[in-house]
C-alpha positions as CSV (number, residue, x, y, z in Angstrom):
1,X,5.3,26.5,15.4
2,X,3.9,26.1,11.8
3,X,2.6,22.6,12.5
4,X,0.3,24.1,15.5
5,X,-0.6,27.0,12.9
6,X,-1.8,24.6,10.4
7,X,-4.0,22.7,13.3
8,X,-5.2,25.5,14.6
9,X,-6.5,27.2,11.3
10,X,-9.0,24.2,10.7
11,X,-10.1,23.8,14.6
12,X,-10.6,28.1,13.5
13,X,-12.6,26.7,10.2
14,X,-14.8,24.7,11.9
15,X,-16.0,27.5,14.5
16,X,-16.8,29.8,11.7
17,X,-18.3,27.2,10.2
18,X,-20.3,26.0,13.0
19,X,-21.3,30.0,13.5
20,X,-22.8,30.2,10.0
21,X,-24.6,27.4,10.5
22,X,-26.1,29.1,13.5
23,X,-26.5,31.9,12.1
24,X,-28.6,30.8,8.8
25,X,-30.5,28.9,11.6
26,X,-31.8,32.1,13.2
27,X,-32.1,33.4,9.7
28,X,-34.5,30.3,9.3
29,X,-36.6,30.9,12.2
30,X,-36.6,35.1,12.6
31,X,-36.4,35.6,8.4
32,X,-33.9,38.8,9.5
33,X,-31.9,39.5,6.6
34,X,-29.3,40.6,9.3
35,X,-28.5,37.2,10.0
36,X,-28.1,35.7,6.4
37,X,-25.9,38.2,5.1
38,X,-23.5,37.5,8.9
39,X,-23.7,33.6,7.9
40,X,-22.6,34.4,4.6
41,X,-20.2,36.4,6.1
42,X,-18.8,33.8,8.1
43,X,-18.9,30.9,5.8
44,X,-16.4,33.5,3.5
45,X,-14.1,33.6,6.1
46,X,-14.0,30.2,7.3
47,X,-13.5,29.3,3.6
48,X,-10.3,31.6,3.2
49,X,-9.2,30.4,6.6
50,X,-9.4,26.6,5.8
51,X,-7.5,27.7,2.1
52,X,-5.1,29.5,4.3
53,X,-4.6,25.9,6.2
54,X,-3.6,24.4,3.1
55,X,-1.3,26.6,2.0
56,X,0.5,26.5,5.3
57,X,0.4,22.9,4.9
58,X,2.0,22.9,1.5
59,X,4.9,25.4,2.9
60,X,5.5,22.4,5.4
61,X,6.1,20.0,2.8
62,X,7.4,21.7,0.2
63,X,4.7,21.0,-2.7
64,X,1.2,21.0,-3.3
65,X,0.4,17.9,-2.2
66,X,-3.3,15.5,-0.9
67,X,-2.7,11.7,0.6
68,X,-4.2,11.8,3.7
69,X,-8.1,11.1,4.5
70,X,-7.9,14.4,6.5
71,X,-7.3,16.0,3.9
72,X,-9.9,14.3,1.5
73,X,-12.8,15.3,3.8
74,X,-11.3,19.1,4.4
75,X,-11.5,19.0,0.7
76,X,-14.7,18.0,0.7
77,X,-16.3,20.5,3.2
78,X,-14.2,23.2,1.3
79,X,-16.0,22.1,-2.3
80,X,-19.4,22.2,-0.5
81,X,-19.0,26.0,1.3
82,X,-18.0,27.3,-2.3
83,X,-21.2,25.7,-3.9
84,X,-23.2,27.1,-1.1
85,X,-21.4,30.5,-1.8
86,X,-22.5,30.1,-5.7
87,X,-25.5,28.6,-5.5
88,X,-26.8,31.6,-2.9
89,X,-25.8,34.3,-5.5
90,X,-26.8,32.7,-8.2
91,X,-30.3,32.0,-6.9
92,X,-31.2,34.3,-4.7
93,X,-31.4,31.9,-2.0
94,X,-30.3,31.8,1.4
95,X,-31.7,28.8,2.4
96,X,-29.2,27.1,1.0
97,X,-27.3,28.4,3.9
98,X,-29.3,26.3,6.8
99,X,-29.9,22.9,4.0
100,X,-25.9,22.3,3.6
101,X,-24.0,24.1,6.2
102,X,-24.9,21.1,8.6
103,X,-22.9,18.6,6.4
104,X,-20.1,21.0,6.1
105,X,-20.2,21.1,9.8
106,X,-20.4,17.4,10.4
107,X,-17.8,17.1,7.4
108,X,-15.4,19.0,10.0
109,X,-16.4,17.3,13.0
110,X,-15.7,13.8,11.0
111,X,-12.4,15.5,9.8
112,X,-11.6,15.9,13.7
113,X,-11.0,12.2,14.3
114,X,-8.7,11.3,12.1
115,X,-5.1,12.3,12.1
116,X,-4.6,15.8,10.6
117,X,-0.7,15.7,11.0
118,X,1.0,16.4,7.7
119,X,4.1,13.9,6.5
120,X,6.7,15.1,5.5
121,X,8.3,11.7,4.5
122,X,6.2,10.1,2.4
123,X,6.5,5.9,2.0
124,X,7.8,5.5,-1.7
125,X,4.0,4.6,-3.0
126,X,2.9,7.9,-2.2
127,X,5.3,9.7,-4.2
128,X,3.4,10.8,-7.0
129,X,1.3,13.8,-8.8
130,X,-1.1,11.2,-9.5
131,X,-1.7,10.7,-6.4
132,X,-2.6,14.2,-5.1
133,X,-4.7,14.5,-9.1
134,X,-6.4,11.1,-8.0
135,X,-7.1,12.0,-4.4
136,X,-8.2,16.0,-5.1
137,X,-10.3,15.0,-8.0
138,X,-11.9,12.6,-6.0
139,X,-12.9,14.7,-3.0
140,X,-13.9,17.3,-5.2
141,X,-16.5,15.0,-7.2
142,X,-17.1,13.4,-3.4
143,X,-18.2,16.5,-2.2
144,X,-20.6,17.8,-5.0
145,X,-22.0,14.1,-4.3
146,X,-22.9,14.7,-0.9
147,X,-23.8,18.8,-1.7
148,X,-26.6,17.0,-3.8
149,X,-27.2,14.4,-0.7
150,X,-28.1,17.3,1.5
151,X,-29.8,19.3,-0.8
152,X,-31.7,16.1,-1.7
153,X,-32.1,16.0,2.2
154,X,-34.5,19.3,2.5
155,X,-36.2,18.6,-1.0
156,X,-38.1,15.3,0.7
157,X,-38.9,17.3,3.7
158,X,-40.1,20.4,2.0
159,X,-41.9,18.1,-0.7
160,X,-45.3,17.9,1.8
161,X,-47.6,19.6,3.4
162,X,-47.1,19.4,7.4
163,X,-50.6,18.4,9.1
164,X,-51.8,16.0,11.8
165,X,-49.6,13.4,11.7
166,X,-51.2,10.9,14.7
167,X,-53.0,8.5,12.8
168,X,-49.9,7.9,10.1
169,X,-47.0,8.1,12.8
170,X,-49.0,5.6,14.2
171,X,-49.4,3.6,11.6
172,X,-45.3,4.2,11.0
173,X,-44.5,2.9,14.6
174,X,-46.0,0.1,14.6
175,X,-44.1,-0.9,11.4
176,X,-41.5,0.6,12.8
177,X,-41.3,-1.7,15.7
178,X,-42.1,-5.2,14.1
179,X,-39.3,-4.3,11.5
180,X,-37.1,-2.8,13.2
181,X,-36.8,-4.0,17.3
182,X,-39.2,-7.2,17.7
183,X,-38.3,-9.1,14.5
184,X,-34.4,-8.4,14.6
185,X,-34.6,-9.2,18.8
186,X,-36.0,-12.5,17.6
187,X,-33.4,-13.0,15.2
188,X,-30.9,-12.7,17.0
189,X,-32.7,-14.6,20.1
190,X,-33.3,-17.9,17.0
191,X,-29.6,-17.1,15.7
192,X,-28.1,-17.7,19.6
193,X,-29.9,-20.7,20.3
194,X,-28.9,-22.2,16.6
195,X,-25.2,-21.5,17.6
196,X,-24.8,-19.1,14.6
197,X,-24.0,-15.9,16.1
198,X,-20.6,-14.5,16.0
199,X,-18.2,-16.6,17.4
200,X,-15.1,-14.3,18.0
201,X,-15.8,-10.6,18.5
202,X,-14.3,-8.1,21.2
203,X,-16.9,-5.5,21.1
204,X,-17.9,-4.2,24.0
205,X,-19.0,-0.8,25.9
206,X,-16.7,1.2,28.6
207,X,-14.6,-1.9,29.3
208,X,-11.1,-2.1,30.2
209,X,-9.3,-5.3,29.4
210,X,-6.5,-6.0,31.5
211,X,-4.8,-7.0,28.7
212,X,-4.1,-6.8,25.1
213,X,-4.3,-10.4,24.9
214,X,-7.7,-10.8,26.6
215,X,-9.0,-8.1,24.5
216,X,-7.9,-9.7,21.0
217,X,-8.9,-13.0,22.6
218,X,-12.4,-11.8,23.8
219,X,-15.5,-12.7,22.8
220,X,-18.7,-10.6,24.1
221,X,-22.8,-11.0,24.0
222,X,-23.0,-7.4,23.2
223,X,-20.9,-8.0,20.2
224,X,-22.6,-10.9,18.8
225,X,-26.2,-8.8,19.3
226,X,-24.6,-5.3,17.9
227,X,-22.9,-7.2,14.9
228,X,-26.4,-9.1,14.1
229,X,-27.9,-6.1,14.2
230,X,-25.4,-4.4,11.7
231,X,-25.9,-7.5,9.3
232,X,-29.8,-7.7,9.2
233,X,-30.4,-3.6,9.3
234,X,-30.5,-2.5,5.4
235,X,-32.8,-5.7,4.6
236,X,-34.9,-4.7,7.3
237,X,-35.3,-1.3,6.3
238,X,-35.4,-2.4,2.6
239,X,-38.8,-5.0,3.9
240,X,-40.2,-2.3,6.0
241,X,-40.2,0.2,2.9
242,X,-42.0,-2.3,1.1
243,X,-44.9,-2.6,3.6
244,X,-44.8,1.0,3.9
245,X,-45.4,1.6,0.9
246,X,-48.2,-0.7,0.4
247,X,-49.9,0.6,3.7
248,X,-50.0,4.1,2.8
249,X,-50.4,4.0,-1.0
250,X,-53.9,5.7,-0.8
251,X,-52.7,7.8,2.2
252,X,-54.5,11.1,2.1
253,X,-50.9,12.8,3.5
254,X,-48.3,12.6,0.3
255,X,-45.0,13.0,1.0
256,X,-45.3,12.0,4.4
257,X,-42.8,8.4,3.4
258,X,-40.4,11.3,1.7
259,X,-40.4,12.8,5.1
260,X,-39.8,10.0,7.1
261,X,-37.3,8.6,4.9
262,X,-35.3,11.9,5.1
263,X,-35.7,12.3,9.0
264,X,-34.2,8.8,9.0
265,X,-31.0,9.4,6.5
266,X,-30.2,12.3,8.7
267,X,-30.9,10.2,12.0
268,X,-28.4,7.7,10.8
269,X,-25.7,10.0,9.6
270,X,-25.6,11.8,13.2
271,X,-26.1,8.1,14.4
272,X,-22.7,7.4,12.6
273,X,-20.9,10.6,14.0
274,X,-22.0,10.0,17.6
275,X,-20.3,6.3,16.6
276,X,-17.5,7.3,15.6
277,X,-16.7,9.7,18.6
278,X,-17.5,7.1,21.0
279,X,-15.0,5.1,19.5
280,X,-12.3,7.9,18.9
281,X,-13.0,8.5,22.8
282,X,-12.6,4.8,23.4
283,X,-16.2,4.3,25.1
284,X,-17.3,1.7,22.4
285,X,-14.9,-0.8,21.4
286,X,-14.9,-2.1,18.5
287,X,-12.9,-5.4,17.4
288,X,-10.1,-4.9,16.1
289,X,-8.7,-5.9,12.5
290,X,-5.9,-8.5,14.0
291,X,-8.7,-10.0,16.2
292,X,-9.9,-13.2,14.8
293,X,-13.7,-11.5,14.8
294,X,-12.1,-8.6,12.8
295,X,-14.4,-9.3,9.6
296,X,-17.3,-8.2,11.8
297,X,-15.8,-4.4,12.3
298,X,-18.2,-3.4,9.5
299,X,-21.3,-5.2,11.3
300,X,-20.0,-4.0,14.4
301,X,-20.4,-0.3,13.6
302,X,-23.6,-0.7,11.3
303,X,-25.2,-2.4,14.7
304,X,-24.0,0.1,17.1
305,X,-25.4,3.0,14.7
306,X,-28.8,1.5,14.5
307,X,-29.0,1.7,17.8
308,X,-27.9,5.0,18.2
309,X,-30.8,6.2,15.2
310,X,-33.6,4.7,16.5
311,X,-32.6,6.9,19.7
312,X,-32.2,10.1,17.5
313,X,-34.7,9.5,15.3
314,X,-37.7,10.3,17.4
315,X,-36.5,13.5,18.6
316,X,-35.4,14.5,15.1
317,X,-39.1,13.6,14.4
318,X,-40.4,16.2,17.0
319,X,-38.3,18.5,16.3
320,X,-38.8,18.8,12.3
321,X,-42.2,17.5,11.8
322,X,-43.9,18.9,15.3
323,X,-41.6,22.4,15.5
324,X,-40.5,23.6,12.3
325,X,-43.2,21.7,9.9
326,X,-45.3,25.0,10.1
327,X,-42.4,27.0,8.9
328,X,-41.2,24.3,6.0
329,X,-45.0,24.7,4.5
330,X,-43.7,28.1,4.0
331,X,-40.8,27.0,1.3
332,X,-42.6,24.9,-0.9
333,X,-41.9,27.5,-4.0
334,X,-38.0,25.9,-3.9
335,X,-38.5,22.5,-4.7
336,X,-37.7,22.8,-8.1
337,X,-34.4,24.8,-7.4
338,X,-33.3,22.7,-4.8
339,X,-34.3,19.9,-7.8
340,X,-32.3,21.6,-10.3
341,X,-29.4,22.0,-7.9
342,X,-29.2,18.3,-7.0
343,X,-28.8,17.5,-11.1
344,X,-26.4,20.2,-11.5
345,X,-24.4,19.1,-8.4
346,X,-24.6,15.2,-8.8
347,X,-23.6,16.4,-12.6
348,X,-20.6,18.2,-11.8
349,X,-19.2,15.8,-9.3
350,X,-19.6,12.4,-12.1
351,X,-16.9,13.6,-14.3
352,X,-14.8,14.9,-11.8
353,X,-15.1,11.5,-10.1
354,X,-14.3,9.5,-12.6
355,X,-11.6,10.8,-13.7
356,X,-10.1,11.2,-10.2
357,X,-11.2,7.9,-8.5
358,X,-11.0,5.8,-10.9
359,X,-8.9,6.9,-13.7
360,X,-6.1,9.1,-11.8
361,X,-6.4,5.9,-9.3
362,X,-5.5,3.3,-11.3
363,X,-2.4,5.2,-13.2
364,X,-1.3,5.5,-9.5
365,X,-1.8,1.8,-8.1
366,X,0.2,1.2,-11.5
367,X,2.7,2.8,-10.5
368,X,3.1,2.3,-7.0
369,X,1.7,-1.4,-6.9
370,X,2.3,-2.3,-10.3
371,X,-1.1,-2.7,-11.0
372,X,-4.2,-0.6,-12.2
373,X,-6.7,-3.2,-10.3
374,X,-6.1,-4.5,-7.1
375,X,-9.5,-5.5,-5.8
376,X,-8.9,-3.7,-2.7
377,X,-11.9,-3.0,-0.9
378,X,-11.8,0.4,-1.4
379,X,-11.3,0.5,-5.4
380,X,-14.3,-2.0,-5.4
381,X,-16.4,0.7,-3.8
382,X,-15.4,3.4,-5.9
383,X,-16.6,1.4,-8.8
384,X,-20.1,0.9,-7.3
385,X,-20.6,4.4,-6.5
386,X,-19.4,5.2,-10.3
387,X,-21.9,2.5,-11.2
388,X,-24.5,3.8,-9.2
389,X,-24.4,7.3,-10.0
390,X,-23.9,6.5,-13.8
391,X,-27.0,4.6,-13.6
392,X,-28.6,7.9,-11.8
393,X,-27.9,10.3,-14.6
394,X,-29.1,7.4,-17.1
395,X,-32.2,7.6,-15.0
396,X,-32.4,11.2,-14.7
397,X,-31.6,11.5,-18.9
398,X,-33.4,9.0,-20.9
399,X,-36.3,8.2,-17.9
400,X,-36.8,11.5,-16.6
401,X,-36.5,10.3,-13.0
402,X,-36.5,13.8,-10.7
403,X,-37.8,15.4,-7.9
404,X,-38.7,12.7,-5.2
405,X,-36.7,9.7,-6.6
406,X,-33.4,11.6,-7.7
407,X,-33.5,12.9,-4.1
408,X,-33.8,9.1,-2.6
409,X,-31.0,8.7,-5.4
410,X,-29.0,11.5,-4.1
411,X,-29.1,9.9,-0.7
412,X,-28.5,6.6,-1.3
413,X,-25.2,7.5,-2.8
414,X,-23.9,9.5,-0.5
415,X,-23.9,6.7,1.7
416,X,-22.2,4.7,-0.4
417,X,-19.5,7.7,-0.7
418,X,-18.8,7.3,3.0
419,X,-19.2,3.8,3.4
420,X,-16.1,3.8,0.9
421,X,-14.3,6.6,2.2
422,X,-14.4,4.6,5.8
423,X,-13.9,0.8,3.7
424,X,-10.2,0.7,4.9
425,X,-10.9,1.4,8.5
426,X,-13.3,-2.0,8.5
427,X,-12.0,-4.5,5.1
428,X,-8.2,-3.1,5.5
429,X,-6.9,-3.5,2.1
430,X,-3.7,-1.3,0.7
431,X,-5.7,1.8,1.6
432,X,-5.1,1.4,4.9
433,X,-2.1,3.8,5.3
434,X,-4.4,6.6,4.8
């Protein structure tokens, strides 16, 4: 009875959450104060139903207690609803209402396919107050991360002025398609007839195996292109934001690359949801650890998500640019909140991350693996994104770095928060109880 209590309460969460989304959506488009004040209203009690589902949790157990990677994203989502909740009283702003309650909803949707069942025998590693210090502190800093991700989000899109956009979107697509679909197609075409594509991977698309044997055993053309295409995708878009650059460095429409680059971020990060529940569902395949092509999991995913953007993104494009670029004119007088906000967020999160990830962390692995430093896939991430954010605020303090590359900043690493949230599911490691 209590178990179905405590799943019920976040399926609960994320339908108020959802509804405040949709609410500060119609608030967006009809500017009817009606509408903010019921999206505020329903993030408030979405966020004391979601603290409610911890609590029960807790009962269940017996203590106070985070080890799961359920619970690290429901952490996460609840640290960003509370910062939207402060940061719309304390500036005036209900737009912050329709910028992060998307995350908070995809943070909830993510949350949905991993297993939200609570253990009440824990393995004799995860026995420890440092471990629920180590994995709260850690969402907690996670979340302000991606709070300044999102807010980072709408600053690049607001940051222009919305105009005819035919001769640059031109100029984009054919980049855009000699960087990202002719030269990777002949890539992998070269690669193929070289002999130097993948040699062992199982992925594949609504395919039954008839048997576990043939599946571990398999080896699939759709795999060898997808995983090809996951390996070669961030040093394409790396090249193609070098051309881009250099092709519309006296462009009379500034901002437009901020745009683009933002329409793409959020492109991929839907691209990686959509991914994920194909997978959960068991539509895509994707090889598994054991499997001999199991080092190509990663690839795998990265491959099947590029796909999946470049499908999303011109519709995303439509819709913000062609529909609601009129209305974003209309909010240029927020840039430097939604500025200031991304410092004070990314701020916030930094200590609370270090000490959680990687301090709190390594006093647990000492004590539950006998050692602060395992190199296990997901400590080495963790270090990079402290790296990468430390170099941020070094960027942001003694360089003065803000509004449009702070936000590319604030985007880049909350990438690199998931892609080491996920590490264990792809590199394995002594993570992967979670």
């Amino acid at each position: 009875m209590t178990d179905t209590l405590y799943q019920n309460l976040f399926w609960y969460t994320f339908v108020f959450y959802l509804s405040a989304f949709i609410a500060f959506a119609m608030y967006f488009s009809l500017k009817k104060d009606l509408f903010q004040k019921l999206g505020t209203l329903l993030l408030i009690i979405g966020l004391l139903i979601q603290t409610g589902g911890f609590v029960v949790k807790w009962s269940m157990v017996g203590e106070i207690r985070f080890q799961s990677m359920f619970e690290y994203l429901m952490v996460m989502s609840w640290v960003g609803v509370i910062l939207i909740l402060y940061g719309i009283y304390k500036y005036k702003s209900p737009l912050l209402g329709i910028i992060i309650t998307p995350i908070i909803v995809m943070l909830n949707a993510a949350a949905s396919l991993l297993d939200s069942s609570p253990a009440e025998n824990l393995m004799p590693a995860l026995q420890s107050n440092w471990l629920t210090i180590h994995v709260s502190l850690a969402a907690i800093g996670s979340g302000a991360f991606v709070i300044a991700g999102s807010v980072s989000l709408f600053y690049l899109l607001s940051n222009h002025k919305y105009q005819d956009d035919k001769k640059d979107f031109s100029n984009f697509l054919s980049l855009a398609l000699i960087y990202l679909v002719y030269i990777p197609l002949a890539l992998f075409f070269i690669l193929k007839i070289l002999g130097l594509t993948p040699q062992h991977t199982a992925f594949s698309l609504m395919t039954k195996f008839a048997s576990r044997f043939e599946y571990e055993n398999a080896r699939t053309l759709l795999g060898q292109f997808v995983a090809i295409l996951g390996l070669i995708f961030i040093p394409m878009i790396a090249i193609m934001g070098h051309f881009f650059k250099k092709k519309f460095a006296d462009s009379k429409n500034p901002g437009y690359g901020g745009v683009l680059f933002g329409i793409f971020a959020l492109s991929f990060a839907l691209a990686c949801l959509t991914v994920g529940i194909l997978t959960h569902n068991q539509i895509l395949f994707i090889t598994p650890q054991r499997h001999l092509g199991g080092v190509w999991r990663f690839f795998e995913f990265m491959g099947s998500a590029y796909i999946v953007t470049l499908i999303i993104f011109p519709l995303l494009y439509w819709i913000i640019y062609r529909k609601l670029g009129a209305a974003i004119n209309k909010i240029t007088d927020k840039l430097d909140t939604l500025d200031e906000i991304n410092y004070r967020a990314v701020s916030l999160g930094y200590p609370l991350y270090t000490v959680g990830a990687l301090f709190a962390g390594a006093i647990w692995a000492e004590q539950a693996w006998g050692s602060f430093w395992s190199w296990d896939p997901k400590e080495v991430g963790s270090l990079l994104v402290w790296f990468f954010y430390s170099a941020v605020l070094h960027a942001r303090y003694n360089r003065d770095w803000k509004g449009n590359r702070l936000a590319v900043l604030s985007i880049i690493g909350t990438s690199m928060i998931f892609v080491t949230f996920y590490g264990n599911f792809f590199f394995g490691g002594l993570h992967a109880y979670a």
